[in-house]
MARLOGU-505798 format. One record per residue (C-alpha): x, y, z; residue in one letter. Coordinates in steps of 0.5 Angstrom, whole numbers, plus 500, padded with zeros to 3 digits. Layout:
residues N
((X, Y, Z), a)
...
***
This chain:
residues 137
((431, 454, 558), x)
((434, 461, 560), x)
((441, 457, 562), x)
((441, 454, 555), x)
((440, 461, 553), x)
((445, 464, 557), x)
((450, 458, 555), x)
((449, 460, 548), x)
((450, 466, 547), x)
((456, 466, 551), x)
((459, 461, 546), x)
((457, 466, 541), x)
((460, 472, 544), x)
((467, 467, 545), x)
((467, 465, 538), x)
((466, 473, 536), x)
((472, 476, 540), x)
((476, 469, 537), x)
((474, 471, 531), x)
((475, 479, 531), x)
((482, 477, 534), x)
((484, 472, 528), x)
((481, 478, 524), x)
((486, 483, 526), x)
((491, 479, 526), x)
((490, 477, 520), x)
((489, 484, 517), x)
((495, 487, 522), x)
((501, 489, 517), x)
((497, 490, 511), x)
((497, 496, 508), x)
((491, 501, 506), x)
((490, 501, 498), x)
((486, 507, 498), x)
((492, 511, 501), x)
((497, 506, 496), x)
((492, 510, 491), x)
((493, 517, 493), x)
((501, 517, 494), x)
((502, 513, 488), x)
((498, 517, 482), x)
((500, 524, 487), x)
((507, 522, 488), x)
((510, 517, 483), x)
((507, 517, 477), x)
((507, 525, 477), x)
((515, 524, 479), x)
((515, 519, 473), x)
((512, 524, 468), x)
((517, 529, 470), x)
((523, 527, 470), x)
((522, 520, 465), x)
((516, 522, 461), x)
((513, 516, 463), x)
((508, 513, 468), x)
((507, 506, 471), x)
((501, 503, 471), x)
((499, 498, 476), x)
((497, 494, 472), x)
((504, 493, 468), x)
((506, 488, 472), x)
((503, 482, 475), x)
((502, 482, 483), x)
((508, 477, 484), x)
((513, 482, 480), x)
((510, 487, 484), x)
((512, 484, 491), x)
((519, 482, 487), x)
((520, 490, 485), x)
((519, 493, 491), x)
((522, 487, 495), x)
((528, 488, 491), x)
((528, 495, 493), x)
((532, 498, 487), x)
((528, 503, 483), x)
((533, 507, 479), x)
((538, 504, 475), x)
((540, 509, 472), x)
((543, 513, 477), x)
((539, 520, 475), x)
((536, 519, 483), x)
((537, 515, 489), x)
((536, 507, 487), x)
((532, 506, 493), x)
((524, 504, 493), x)
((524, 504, 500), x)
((526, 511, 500), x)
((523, 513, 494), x)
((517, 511, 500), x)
((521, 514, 506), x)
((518, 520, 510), x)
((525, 523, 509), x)
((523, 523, 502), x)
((516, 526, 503), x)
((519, 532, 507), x)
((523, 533, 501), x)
((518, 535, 496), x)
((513, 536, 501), x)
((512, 544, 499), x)
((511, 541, 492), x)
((506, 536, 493), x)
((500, 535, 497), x)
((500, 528, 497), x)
((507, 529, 500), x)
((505, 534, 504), x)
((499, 530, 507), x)
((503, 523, 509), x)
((510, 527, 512), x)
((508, 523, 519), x)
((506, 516, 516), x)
((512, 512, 518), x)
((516, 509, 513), x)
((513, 501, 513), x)
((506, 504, 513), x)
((507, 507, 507), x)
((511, 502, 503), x)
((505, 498, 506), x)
((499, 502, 503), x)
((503, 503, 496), x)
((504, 495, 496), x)
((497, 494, 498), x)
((495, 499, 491), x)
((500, 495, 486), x)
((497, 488, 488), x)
((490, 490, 489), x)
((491, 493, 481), x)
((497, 489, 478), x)
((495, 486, 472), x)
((493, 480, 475), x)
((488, 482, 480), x)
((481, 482, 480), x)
((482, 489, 479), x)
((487, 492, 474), x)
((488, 500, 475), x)
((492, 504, 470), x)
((494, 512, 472), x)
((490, 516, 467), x)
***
């Protein structure tokens, strides 16, 4: 009996250290949506009242146009700043306004791809589409 015991719960312990592997396999790469969050209402959506008078909401696009934009990586067509999403994310970016925004200013060392995670992670999460659509008020 105390073997079978032991047989059991070894098998158990097995299938949780797979599963967890699996799991953080699976979570590796994907951004945190809270910290999406802060960024996005703190940095674009304050950047986008200043310079155009408007805001975009996640829930302005569905999450599959969320990934085409940033995919895309052209935020500016008109030419008024750099066109790059990617920069608009990069740290280089973050320390360039960093004395004028907090939020910029608490992300400066957070590498570039994370950044860009997190803030797809908010999108998505809060597209139009998604279970839960967020706006920036």
């Amino acid at each position: 009996m105390k073997t079978q015991n032991k047989i059991k719960s070894l098998m158990t312990l097995v299938a949780g250290v797979v599963l967890a592997g699996y799991m953080g396999n699976t979570m590796a790469g994907a951004g945190n949506d809270k910290v999406g969050r802060v960024y996005f209402k703190m940095v674009c959506t304050v950047c986008h009242m200043t310079q155009a008078g408007k805001s975009f909401a996640p829930a302005s696009r569905t999450m599959d146009e969320w990934r085409a934009y940033l995919a895309a990586d052209k935020h500016d067509v008109s030419g008024a700043s750099n066109p790059s999403v990617k920069y608009h994310l990069s740290q280089e970016y973050r320390k360039s306004i960093q004395e004028q925004n907090k939020a910029a200013k608490k992300f400066v060392d957070m590498s570039d791809d994370e950044m860009y995670a997190n803030v797809l992670a908010f999108v998505v999460k809060g597209a139009k589409d998604s279970d839960t659509p967020a706006t920036c008020e």
